[in-house]
Structure formats: structure tokens, C-alpha cells
PDB file of N, H, CA, C and O in Angstrom:
ATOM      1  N   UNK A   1      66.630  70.601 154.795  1.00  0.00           N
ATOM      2  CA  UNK A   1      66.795  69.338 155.505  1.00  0.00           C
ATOM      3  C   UNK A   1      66.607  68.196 154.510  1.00  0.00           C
ATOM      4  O   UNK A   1      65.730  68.321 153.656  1.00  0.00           O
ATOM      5  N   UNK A   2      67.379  67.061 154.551  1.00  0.00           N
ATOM      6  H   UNK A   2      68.092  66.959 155.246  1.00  0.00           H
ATOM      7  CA  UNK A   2      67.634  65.791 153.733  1.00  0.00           C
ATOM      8  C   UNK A   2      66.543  64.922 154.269  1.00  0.00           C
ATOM      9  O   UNK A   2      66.399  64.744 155.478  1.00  0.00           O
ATOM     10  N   UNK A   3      65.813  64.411 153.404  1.00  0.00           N
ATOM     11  H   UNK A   3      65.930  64.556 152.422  1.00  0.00           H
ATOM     12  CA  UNK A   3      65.254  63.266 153.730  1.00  0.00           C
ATOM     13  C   UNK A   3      66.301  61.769 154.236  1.00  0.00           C
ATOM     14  O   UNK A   3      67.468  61.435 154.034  1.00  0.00           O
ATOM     15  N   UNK A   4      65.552  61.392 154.706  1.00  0.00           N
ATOM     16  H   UNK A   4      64.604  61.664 154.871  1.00  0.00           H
ATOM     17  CA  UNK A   4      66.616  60.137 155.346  1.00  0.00           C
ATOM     18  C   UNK A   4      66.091  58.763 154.726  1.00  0.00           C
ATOM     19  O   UNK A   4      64.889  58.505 154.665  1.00  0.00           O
ATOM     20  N   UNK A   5      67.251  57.763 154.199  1.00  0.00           N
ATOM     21  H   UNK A   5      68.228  57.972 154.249  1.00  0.00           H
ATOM     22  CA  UNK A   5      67.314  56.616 153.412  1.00  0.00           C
ATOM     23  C   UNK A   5      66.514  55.854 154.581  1.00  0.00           C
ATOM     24  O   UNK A   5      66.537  56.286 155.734  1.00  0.00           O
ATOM     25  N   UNK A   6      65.801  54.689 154.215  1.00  0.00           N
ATOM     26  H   UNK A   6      65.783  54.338 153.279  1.00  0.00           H
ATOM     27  CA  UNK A   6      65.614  53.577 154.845  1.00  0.00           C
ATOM     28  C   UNK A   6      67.239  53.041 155.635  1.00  0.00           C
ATOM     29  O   UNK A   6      68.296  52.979 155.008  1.00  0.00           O
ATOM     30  N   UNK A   7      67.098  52.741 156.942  1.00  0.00           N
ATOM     31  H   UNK A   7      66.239  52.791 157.452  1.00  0.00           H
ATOM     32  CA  UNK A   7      68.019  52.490 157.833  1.00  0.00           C
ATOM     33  C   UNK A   7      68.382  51.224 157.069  1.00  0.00           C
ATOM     34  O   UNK A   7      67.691  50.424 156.438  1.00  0.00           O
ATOM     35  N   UNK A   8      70.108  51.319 157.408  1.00  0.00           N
ATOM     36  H   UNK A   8      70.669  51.969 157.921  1.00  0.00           H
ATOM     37  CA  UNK A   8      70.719  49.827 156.671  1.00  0.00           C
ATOM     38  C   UNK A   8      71.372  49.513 157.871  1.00  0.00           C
ATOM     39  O   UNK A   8      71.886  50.354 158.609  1.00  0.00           O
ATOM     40  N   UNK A   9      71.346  47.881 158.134  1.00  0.00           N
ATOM     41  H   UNK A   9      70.929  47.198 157.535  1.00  0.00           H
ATOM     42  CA  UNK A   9      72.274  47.400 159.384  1.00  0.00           C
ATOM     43  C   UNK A   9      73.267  47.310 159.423  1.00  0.00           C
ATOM     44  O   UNK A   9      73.639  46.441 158.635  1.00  0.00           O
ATOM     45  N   UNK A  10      74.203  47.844 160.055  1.00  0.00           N
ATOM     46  H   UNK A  10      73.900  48.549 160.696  1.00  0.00           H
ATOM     47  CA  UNK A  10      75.375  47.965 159.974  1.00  0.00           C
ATOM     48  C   UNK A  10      76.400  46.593 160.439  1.00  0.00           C
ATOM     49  O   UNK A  10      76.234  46.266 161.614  1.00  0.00           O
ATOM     50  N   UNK A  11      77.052  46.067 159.947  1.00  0.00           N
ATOM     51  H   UNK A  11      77.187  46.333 158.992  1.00  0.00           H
ATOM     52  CA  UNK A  11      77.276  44.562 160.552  1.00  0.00           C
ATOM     53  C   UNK A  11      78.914  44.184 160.539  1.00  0.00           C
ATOM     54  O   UNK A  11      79.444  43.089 160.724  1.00  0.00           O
ATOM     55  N   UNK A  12      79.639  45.740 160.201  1.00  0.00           N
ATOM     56  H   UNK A  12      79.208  46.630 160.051  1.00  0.00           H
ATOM     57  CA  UNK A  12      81.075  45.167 160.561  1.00  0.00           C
ATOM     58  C   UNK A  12      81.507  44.597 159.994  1.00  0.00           C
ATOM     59  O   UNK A  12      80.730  44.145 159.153  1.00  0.00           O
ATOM     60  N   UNK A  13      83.156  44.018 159.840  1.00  0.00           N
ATOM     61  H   UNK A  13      83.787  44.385 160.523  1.00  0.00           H
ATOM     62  CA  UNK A  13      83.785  43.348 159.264  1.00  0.00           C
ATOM     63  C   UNK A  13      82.910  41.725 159.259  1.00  0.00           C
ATOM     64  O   UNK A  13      81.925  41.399 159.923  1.00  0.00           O
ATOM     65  N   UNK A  14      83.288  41.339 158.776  1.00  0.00           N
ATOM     66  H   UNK A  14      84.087  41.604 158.237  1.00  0.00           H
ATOM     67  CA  UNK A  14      83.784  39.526 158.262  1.00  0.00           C
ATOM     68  C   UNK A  14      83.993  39.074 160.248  1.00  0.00           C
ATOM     69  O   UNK A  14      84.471  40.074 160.784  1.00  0.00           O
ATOM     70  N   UNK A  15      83.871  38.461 160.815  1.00  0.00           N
ATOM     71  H   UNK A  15      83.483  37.648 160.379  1.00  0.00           H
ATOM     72  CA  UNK A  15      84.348  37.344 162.293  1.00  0.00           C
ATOM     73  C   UNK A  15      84.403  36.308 161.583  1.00  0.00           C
ATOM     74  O   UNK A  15      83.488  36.039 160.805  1.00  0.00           O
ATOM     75  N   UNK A  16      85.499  35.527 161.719  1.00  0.00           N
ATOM     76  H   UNK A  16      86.243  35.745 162.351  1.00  0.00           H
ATOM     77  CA  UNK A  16      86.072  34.259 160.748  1.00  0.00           C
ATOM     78  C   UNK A  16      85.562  32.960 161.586  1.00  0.00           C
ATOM     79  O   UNK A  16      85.529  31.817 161.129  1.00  0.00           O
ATOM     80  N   UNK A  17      85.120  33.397 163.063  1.00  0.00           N
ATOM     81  H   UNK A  17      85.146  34.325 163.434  1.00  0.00           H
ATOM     82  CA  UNK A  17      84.680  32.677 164.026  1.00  0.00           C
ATOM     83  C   UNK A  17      83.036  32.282 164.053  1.00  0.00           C
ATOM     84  O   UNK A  17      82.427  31.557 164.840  1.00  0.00           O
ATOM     85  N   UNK A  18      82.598  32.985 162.979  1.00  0.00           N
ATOM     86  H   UNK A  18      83.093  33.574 162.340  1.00  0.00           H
ATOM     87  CA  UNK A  18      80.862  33.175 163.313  1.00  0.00           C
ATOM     88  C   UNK A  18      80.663  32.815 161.659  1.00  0.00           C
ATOM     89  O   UNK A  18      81.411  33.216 160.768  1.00  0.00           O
ATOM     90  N   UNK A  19      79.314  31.852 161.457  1.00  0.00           N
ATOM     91  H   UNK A  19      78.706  31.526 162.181  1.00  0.00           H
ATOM     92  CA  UNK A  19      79.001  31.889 160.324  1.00  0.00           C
ATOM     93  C   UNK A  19      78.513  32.873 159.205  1.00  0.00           C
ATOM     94  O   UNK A  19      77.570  33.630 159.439  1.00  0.00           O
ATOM     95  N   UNK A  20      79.028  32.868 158.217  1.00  0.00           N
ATOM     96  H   UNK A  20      79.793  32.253 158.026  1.00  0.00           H
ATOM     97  CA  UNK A  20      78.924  33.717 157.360  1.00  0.00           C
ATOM     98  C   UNK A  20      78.981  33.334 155.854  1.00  0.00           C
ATOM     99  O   UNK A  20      79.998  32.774 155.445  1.00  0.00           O
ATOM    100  N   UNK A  21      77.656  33.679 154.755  1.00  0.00           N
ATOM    101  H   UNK A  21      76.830  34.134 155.087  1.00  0.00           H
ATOM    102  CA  UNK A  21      77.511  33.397 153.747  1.00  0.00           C
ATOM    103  C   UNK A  21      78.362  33.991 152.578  1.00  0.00           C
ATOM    104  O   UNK A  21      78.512  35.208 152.474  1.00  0.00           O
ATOM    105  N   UNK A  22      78.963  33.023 151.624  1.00  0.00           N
ATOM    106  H   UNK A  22      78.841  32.034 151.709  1.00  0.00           H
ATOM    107  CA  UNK A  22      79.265  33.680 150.473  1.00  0.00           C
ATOM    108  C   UNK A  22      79.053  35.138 150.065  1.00  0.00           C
ATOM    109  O   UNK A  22      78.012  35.796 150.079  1.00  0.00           O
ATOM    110  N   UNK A  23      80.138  35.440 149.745  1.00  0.00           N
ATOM    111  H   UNK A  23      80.983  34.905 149.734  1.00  0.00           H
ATOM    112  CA  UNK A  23      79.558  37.100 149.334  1.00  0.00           C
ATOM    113  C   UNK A  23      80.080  37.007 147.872  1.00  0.00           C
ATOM    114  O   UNK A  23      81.261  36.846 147.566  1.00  0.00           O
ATOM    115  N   UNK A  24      78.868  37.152 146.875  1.00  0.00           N
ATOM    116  H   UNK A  24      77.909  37.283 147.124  1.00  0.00           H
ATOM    117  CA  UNK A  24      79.722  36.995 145.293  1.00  0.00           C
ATOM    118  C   UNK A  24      79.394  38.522 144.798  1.00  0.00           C
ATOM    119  O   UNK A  24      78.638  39.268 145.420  1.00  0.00           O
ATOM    120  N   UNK A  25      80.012  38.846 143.697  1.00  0.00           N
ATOM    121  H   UNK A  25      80.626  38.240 143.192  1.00  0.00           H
ATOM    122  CA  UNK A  25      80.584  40.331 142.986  1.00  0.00           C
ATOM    123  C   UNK A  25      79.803  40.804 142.368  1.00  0.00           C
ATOM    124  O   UNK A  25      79.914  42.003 142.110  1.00  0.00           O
ATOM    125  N   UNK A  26      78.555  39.959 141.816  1.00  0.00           N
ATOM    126  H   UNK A  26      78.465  38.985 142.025  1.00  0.00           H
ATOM    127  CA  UNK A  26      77.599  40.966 141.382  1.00  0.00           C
ATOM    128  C   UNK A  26      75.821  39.551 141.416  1.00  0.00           C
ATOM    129  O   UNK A  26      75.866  38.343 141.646  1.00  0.00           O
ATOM    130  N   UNK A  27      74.977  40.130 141.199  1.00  0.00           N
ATOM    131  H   UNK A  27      74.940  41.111 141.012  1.00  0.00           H
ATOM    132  CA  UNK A  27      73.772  39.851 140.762  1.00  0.00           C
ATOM    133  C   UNK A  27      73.867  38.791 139.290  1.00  0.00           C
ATOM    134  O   UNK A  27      72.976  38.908 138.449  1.00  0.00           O
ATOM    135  N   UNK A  28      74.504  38.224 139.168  1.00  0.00           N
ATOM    136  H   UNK A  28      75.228  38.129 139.852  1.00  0.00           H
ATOM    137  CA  UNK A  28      74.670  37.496 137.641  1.00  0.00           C
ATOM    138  C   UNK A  28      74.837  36.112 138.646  1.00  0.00           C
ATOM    139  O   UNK A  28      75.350  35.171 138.041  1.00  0.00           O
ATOM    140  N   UNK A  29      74.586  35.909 139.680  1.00  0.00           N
ATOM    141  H   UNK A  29      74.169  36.673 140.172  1.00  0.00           H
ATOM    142  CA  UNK A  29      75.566  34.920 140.191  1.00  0.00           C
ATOM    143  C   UNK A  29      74.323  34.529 141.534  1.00  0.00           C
ATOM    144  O   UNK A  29      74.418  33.756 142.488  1.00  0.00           O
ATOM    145  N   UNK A  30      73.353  35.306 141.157  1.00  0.00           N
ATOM    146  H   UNK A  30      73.275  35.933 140.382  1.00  0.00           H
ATOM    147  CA  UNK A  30      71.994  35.298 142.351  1.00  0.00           C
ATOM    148  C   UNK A  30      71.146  33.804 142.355  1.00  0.00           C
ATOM    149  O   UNK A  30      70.570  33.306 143.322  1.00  0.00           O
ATOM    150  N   UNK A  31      71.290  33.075 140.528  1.00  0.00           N
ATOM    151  H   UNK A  31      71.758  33.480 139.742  1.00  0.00           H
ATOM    152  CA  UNK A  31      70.536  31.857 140.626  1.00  0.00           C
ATOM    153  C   UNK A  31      71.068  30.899 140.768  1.00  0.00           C
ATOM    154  O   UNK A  31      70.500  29.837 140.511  1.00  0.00           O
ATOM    155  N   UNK A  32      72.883  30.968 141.421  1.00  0.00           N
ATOM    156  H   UNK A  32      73.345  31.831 141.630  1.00  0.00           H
ATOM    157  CA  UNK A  32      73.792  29.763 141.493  1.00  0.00           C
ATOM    158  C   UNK A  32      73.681  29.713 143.453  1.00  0.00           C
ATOM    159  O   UNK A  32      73.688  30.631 144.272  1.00  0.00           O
ATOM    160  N   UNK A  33      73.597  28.402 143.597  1.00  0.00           N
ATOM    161  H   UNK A  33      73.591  27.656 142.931  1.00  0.00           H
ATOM    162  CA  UNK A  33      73.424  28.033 144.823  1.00  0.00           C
ATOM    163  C   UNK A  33      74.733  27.221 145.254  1.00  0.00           C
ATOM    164  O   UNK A  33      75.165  26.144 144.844  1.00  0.00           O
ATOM    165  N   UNK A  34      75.251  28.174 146.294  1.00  0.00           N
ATOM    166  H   UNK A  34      74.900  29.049 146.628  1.00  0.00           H
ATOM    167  CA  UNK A  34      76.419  27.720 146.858  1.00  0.00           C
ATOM    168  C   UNK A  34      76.150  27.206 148.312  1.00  0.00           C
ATOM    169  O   UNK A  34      76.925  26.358 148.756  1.00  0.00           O
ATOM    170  N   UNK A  35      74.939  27.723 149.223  1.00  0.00           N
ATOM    171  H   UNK A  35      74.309  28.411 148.863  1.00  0.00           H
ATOM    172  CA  UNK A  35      74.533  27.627 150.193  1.00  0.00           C
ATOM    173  C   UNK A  35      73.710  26.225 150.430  1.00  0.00           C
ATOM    174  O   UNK A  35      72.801  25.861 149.685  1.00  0.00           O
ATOM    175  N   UNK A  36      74.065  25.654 151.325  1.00  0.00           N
ATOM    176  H   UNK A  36      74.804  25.949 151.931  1.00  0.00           H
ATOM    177  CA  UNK A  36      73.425  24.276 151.969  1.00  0.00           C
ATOM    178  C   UNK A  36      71.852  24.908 152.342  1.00  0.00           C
ATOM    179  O   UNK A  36      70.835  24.358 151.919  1.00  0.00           O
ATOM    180  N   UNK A  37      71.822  26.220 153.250  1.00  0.00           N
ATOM    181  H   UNK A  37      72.648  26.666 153.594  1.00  0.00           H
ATOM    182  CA  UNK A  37      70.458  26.684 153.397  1.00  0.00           C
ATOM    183  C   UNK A  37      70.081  27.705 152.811  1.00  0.00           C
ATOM    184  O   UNK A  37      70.396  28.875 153.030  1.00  0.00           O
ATOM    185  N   UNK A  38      69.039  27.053 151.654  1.00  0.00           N
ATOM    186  H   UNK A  38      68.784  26.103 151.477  1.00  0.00           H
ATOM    187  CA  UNK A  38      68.722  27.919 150.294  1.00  0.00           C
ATOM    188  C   UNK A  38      67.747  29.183 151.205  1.00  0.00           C
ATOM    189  O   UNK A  38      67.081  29.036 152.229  1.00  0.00           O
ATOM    190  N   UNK A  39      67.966  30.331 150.433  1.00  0.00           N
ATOM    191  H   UNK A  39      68.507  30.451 149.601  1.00  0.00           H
ATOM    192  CA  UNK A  39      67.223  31.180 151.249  1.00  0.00           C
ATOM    193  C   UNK A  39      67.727  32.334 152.493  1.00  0.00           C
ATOM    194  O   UNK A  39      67.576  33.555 152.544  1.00  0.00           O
ATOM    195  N   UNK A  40      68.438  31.283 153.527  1.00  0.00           N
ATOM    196  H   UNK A  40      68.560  30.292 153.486  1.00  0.00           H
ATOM    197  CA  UNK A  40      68.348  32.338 154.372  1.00  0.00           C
ATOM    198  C   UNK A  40      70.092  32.692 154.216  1.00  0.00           C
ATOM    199  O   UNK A  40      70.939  31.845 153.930  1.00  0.00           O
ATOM    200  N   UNK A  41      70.279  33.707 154.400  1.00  0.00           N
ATOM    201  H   UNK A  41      69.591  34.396 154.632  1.00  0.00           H
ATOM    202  CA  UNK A  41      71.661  34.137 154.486  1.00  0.00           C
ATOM    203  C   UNK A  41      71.971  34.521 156.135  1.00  0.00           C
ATOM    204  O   UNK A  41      71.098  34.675 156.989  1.00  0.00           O
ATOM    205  N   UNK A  42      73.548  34.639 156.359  1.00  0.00           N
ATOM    206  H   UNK A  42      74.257  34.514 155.665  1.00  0.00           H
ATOM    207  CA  UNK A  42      74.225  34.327 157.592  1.00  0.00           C
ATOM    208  C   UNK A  42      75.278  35.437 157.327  1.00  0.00           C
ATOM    209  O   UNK A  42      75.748  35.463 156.189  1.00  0.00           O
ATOM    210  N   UNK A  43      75.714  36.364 158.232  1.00  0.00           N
ATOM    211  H   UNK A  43      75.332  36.343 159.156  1.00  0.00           H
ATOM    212  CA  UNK A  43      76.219  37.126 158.031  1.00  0.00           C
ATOM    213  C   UNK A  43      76.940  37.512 159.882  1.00  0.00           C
ATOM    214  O   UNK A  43      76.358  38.232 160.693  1.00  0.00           O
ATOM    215  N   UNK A  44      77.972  36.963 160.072  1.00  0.00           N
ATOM    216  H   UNK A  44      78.444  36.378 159.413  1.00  0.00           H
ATOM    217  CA  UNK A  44      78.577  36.762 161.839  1.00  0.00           C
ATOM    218  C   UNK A  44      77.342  36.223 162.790  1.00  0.00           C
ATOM    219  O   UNK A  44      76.988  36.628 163.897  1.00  0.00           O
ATOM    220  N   UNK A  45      76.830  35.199 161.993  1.00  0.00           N
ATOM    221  H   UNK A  45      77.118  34.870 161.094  1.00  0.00           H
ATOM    222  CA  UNK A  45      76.227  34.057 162.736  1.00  0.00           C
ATOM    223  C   UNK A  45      74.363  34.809 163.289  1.00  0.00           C
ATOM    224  O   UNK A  45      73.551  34.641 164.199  1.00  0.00           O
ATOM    225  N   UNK A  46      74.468  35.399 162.403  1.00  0.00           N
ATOM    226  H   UNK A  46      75.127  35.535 161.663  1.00  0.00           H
ATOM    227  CA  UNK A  46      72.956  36.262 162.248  1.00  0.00           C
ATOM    228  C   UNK A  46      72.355  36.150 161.055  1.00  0.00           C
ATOM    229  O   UNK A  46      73.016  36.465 160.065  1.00  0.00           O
ATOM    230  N   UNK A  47      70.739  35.598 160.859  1.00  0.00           N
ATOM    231  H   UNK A  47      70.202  35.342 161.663  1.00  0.00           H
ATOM    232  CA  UNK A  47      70.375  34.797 160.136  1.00  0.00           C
ATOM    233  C   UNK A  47      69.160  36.820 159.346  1.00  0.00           C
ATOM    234  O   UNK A  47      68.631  37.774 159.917  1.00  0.00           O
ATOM    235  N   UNK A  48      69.349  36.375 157.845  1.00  0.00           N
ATOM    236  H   UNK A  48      69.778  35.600 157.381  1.00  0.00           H
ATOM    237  CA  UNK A  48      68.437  37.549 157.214  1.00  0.00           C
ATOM    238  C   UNK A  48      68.361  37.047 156.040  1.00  0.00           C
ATOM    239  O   UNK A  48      69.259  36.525 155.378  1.00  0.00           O
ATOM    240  N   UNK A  49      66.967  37.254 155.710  1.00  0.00           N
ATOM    241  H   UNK A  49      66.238  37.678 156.247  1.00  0.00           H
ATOM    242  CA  UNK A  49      66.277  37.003 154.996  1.00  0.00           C
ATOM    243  C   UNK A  49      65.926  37.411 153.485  1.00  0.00           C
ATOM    244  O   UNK A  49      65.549  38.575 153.346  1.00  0.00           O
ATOM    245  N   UNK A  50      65.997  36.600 152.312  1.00  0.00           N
ATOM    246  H   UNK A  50      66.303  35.654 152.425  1.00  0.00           H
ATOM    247  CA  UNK A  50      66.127  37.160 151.005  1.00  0.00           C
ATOM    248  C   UNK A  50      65.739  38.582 150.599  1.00  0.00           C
ATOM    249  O   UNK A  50      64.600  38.791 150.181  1.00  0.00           O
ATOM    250  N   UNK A  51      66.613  39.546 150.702  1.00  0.00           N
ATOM    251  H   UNK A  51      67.538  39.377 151.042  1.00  0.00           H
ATOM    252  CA  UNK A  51      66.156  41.141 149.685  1.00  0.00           C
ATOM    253  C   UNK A  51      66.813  42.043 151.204  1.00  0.00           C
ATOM    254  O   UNK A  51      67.211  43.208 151.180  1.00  0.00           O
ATOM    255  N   UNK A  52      66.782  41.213 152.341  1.00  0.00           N
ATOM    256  H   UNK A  52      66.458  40.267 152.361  1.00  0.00           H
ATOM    257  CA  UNK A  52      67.812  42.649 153.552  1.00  0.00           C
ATOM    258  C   UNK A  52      68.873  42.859 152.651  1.00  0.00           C
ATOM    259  O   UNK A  52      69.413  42.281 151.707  1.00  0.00           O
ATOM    260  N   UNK A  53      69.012  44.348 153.568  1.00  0.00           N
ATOM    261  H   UNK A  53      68.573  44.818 154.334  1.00  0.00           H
ATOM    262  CA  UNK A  53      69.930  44.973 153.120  1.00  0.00           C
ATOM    263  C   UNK A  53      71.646  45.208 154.113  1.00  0.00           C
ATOM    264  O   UNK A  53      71.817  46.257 154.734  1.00  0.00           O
ATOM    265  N   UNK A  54      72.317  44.531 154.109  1.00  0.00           N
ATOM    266  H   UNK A  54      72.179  43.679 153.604  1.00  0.00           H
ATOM    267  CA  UNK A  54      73.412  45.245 155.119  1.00  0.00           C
ATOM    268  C   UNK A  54      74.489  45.948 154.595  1.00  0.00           C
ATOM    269  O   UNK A  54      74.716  45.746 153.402  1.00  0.00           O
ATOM    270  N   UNK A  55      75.234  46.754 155.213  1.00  0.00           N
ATOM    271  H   UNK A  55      75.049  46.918 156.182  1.00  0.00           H
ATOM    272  CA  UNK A  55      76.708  47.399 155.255  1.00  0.00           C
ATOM    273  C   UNK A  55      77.776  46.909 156.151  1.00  0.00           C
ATOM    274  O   UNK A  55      77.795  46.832 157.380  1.00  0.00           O
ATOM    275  N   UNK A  56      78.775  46.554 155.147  1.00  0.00           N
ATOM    276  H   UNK A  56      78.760  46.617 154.149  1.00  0.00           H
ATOM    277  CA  UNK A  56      80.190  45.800 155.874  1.00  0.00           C
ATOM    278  C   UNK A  56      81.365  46.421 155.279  1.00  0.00           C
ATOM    279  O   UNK A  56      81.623  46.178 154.100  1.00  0.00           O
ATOM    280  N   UNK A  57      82.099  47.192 155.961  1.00  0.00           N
ATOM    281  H   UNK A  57      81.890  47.390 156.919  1.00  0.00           H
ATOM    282  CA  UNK A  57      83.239  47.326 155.564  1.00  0.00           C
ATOM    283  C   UNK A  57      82.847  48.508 154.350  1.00  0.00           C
ATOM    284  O   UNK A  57      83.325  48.203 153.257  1.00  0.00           O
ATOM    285  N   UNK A  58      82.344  49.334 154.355  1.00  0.00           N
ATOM    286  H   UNK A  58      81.956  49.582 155.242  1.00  0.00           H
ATOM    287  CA  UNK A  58      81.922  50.307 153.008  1.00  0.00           C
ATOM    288  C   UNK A  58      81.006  49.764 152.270  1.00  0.00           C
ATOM    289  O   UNK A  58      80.327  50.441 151.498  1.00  0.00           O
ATOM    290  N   UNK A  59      80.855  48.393 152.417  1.00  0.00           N
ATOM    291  H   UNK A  59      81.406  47.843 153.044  1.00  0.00           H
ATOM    292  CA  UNK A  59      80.418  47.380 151.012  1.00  0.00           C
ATOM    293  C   UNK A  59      78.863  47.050 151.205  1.00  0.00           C
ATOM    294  O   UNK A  59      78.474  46.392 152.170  1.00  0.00           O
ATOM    295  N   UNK A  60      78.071  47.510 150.305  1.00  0.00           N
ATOM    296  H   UNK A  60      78.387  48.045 149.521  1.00  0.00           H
ATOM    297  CA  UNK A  60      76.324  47.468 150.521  1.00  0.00           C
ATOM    298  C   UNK A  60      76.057  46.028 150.147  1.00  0.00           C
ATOM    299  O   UNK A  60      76.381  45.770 148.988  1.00  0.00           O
ATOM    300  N   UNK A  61      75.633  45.199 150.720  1.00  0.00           N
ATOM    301  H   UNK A  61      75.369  45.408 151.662  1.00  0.00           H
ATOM    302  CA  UNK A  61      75.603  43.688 150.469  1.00  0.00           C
ATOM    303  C   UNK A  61      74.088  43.469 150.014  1.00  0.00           C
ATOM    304  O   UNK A  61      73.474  44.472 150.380  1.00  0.00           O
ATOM    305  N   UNK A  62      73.157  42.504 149.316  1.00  0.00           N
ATOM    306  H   UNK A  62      73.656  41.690 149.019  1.00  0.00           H
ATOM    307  CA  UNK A  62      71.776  42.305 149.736  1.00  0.00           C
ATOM    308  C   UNK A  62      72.040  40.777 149.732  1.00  0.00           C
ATOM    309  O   UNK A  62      72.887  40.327 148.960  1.00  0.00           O
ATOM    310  N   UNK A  63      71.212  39.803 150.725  1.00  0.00           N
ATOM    311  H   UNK A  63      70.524  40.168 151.352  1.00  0.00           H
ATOM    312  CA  UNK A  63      70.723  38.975 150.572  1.00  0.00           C
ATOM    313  C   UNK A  63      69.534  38.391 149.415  1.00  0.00           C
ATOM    314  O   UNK A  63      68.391  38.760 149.144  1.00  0.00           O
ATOM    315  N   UNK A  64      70.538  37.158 148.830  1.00  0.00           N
ATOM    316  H   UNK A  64      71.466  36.859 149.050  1.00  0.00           H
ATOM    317  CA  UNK A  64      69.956  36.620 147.857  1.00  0.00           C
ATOM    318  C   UNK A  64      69.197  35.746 148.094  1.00  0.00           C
ATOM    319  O   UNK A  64      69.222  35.096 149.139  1.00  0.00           O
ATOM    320  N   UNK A  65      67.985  35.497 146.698  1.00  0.00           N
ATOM    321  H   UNK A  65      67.965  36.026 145.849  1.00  0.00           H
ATOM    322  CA  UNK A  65      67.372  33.669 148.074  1.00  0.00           C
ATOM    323  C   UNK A  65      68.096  32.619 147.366  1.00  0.00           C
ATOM    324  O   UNK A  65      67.367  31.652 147.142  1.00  0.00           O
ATOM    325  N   UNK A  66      69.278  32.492 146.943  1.00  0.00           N
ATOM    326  H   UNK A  66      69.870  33.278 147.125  1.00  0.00           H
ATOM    327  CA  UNK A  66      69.995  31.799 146.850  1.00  0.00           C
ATOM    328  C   UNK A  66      70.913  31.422 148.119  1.00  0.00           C
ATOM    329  O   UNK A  66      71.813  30.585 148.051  1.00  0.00           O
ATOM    330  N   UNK A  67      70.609  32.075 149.185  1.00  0.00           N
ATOM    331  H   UNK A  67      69.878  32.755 149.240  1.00  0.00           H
ATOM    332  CA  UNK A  67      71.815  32.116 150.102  1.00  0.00           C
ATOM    333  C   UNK A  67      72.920  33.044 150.765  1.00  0.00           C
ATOM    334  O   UNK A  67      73.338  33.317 151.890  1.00  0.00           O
ATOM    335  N   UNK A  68      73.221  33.460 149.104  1.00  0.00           N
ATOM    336  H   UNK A  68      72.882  33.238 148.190  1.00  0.00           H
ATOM    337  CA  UNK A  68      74.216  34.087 149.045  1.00  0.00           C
ATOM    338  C   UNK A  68      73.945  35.648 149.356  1.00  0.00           C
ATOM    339  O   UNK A  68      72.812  36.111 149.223  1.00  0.00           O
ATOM    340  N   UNK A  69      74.935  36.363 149.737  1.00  0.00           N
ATOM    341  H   UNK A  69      75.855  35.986 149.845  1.00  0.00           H
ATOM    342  CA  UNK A  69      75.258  37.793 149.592  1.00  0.00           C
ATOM    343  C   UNK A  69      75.760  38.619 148.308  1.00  0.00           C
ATOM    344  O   UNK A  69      76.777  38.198 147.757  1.00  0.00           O
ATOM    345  N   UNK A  70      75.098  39.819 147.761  1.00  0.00           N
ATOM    346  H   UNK A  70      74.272  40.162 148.209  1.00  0.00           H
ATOM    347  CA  UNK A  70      75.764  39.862 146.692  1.00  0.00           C
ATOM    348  C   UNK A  70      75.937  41.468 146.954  1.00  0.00           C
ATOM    349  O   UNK A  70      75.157  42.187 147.580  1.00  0.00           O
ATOM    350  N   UNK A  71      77.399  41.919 146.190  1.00  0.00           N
ATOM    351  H   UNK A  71      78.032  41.335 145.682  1.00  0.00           H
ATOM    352  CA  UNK A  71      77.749  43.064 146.517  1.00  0.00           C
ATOM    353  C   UNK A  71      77.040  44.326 145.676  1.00  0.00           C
ATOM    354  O   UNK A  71      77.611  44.552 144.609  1.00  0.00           O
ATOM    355  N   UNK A  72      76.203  44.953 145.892  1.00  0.00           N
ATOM    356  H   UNK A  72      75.739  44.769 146.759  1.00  0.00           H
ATOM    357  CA  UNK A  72      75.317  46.060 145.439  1.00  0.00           C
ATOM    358  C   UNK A  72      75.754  47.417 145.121  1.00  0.00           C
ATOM    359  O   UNK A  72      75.089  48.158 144.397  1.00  0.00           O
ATOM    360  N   UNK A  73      76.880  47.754 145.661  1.00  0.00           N
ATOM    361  H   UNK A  73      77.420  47.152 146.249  1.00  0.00           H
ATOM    362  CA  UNK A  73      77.573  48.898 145.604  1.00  0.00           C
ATOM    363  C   UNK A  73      78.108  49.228 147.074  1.00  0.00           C
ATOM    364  O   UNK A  73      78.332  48.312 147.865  1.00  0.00           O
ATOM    365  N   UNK A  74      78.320  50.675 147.437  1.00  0.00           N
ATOM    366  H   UNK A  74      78.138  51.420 146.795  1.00  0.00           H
ATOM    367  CA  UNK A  74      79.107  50.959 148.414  1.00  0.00           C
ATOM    368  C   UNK A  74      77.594  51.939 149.922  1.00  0.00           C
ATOM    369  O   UNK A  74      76.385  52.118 149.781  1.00  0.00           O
ATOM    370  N   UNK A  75      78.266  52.192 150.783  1.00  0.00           N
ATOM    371  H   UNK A  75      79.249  52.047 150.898  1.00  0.00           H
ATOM    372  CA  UNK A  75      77.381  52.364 151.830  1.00  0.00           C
ATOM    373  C   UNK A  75      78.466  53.267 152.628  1.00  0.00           C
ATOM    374  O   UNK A  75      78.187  53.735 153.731  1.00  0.00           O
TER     375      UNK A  75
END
């Protein structure tokens, strides 16, 4: 039997209708602030907090406290 990962939230595509933070391509890009609200990230109008972890679309995202989302690898 497999041990089991810490649960990741699963959060679906992109809704073009609901707020949603920058998503940049790697961690080189974590101390540039693109976000009006430093800190918390927005992801279909759901607010998480610097170092969560989500899955969108295959794509393992973490919240930066820059704001931003940054892409971590795959999920």
C-alpha cells in the first residue's frame, strides 16, 4: 500500500468570469509584483494564501507572496 501525498485542491480550469491571479512560468519571477494585493492570491474568485498548493488543468501551481501563481510542475 502507497502512502498518500498531502491533499492538493483541485480548482479546474481558468473562469474568465471570476478573479484570478497571474500565473508566471517559473519561481525566478516570485519577487516581481504584478498583483495590486501583495500576498494573497485569487484563483476563480477564491482567495489562498502564500505557499498553497493547487492543481489546474494538469498544472501544479503554488501561491507566491508576491500575489502571483507560479507553475511548479505537473499534478
Amino acid at each position: 500500500m502507497s502512502e498518500k501525498k498531502d491533499e492538493i485542491t483541485q480548482v479546474g480550469e481558468i473562469d474568465p468570469n471570476k478573479k484570478t491571479s497571474p500565473i508566471v512560468e517559473s519561481s525566478e519571477n516570485e519577487n516581481t509584483s504584478t498583483n495590486a494585493e501583495r500576498g494573497i492570491c485569487w484563483f476563480n474568485g477564491q482567495q489562498y494564501s502564500p505557499g498553497a498548493q493547487v492543481c489546474s488543468g494538469g498544472s501544479m501551481l503554488k501561491c507566491y507572496s508576491n500575489g502571483n501563481w507560479g507553475r511548479i510542475g505537473s499534478c
